[in-house]
Backbone bond lengths (Angstrom), bond angles and torsions (degrees), N, CA, C in turn:
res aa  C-N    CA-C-N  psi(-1)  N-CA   C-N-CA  omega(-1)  CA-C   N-CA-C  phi
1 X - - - 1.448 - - 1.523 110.98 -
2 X 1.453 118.25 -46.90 1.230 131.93 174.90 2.008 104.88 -21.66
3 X 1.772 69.04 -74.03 1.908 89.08 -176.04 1.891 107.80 -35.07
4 X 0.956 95.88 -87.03 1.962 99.57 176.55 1.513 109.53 -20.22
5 X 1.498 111.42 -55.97 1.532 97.40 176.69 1.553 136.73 -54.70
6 X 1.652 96.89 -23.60 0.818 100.67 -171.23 1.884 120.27 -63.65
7 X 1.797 107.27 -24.07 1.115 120.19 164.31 1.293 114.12 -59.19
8 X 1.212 131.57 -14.37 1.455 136.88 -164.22 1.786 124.02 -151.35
9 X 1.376 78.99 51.22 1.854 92.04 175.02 1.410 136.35 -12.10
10 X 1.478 93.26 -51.47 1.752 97.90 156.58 0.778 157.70 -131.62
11 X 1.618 105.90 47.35 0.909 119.11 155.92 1.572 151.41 -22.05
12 X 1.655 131.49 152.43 0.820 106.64 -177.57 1.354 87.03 -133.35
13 X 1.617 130.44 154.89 1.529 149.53 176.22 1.210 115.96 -95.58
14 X 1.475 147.45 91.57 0.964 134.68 -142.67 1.875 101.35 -111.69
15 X 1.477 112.83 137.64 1.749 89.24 -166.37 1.816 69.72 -147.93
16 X 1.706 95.88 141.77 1.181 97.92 174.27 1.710 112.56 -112.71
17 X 1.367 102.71 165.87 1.818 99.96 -153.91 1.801 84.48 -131.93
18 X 1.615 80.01 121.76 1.809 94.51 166.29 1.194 120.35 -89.65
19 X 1.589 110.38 97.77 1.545 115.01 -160.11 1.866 92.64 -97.17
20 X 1.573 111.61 167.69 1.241 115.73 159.21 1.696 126.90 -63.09
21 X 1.226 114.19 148.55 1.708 107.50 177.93 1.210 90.40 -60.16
22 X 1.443 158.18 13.89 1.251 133.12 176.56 1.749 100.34 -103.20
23 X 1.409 109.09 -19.76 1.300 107.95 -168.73 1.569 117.55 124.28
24 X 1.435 109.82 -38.61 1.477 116.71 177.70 1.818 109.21 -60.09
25 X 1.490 80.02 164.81 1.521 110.10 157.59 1.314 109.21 -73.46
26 X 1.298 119.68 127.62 1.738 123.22 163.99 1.909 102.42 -118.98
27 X 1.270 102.99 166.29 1.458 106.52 150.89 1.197 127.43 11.04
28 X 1.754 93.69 -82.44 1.858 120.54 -168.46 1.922 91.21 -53.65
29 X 1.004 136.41 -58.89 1.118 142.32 -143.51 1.497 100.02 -91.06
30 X 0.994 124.69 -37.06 2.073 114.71 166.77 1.462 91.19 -54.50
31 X 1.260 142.61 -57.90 1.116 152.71 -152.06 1.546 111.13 -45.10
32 X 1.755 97.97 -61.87 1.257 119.33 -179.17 1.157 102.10 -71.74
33 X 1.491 148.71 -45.97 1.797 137.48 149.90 1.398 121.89 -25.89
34 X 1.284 113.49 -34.53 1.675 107.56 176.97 1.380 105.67 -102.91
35 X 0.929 129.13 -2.09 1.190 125.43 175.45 1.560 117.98 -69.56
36 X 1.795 89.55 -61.59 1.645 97.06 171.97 1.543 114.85 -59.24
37 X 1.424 112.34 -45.28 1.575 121.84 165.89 1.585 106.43 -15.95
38 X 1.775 112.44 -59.65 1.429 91.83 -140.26 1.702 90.58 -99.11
39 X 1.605 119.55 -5.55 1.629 120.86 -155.41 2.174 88.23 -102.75
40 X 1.567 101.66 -20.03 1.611 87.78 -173.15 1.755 107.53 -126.38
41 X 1.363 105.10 9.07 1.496 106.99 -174.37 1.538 106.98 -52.63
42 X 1.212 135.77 -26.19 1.900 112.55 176.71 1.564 113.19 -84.11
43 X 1.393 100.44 1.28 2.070 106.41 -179.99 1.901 99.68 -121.80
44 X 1.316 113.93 13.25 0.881 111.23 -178.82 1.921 137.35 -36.76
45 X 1.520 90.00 -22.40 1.825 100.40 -167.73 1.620 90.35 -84.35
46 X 1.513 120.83 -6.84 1.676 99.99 -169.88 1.415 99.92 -101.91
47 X 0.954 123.16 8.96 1.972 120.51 -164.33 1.849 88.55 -102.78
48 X 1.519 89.78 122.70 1.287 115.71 156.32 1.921 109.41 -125.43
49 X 2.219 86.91 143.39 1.855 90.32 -171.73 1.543 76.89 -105.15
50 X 1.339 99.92 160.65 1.510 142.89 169.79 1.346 106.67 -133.20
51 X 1.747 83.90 129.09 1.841 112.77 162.56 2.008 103.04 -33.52
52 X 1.537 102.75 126.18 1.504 74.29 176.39 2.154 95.79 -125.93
53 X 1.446 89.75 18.57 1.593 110.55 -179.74 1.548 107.04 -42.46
54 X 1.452 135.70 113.13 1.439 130.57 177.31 1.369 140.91 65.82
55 X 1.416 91.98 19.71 1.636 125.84 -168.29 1.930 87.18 -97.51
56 X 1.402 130.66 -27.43 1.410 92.09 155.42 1.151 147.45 -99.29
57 X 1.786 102.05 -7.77 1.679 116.50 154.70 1.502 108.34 -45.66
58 X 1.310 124.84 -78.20 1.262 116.05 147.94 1.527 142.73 3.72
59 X 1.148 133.23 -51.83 1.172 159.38 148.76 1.425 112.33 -45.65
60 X 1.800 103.38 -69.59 1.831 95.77 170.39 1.445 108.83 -57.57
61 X 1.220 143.27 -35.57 1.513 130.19 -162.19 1.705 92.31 -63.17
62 X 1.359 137.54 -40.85 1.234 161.18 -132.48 1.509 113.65 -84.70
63 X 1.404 99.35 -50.49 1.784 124.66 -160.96 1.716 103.35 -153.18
64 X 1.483 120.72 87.97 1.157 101.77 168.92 0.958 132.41 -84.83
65 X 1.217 119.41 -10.13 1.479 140.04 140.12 1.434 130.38 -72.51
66 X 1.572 117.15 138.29 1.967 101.73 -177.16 0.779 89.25 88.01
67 X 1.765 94.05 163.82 1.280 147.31 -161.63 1.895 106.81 -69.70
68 X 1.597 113.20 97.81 1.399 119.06 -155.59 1.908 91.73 -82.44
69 X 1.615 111.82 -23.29 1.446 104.13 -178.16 1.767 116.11 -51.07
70 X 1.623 90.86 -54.68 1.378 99.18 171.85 1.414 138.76 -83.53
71 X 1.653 113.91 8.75 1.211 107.89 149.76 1.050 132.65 -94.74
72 X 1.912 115.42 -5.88 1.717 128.81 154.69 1.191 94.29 -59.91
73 X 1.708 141.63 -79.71 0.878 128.79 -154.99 1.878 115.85 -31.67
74 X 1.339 111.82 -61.45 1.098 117.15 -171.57 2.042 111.98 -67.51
75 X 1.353 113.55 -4.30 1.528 113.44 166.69 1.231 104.71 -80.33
76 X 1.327 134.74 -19.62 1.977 131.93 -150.11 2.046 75.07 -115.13
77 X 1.222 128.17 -41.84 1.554 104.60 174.64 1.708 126.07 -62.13
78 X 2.116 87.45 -35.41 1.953 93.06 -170.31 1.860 95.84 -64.59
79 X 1.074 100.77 -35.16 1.557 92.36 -155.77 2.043 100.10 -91.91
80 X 1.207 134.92 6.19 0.954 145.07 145.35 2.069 109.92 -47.70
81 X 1.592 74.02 -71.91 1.909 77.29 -152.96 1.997 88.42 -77.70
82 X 1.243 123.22 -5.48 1.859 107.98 158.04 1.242 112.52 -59.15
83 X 1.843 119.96 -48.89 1.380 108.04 175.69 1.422 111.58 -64.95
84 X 1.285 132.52 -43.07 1.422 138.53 -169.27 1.722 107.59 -45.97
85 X 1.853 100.94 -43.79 1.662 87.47 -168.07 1.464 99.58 -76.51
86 X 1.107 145.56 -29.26 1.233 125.72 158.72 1.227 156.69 -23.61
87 X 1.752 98.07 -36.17 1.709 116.97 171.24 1.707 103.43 -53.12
């Protein structure tokens, strides 16, 4: 992964985090921390997690048809780079 970045300096790693409806960390979500840990640890400074809480309810409103993984995926990116243009 390292390598690829290197084409793309600034990149950003986008990893989404299955938090509790309360907000916490559970289980599922250490999970998803070591995961990226062990698949992005030499690009580590570019990985940002996103809330990925209701992003596939979301998704069904979206695509009731198809692949609902990958139309969450693409709700935890739209609503990433909405907060992003803000900074």
């Amino acid at each position: 992964m390292a390598a690829i970045l290197d084409d793309y300096p600034d990149a950003t790693i986008l990893v989404g985090l299955p938090l509790s409806m309360d907000g916490t960390e559970g289980p599922q979500a250490a999970r998803s921390r070591q995961w990226a840990r062990q698949l992005l640890d030499d690009c580590w400074d570019a990985v940002v997690f996103r809330d990925e809480r209701l992003t596939t309810a979301a998704a069904r409103d979206l695509a009731r048809e198809g692949p609902v993984d990958a139309v969450a995926a693409e709700v935890i990116v739209h609503d990433f780079m909405n907060d992003r243009s803000a900074w």
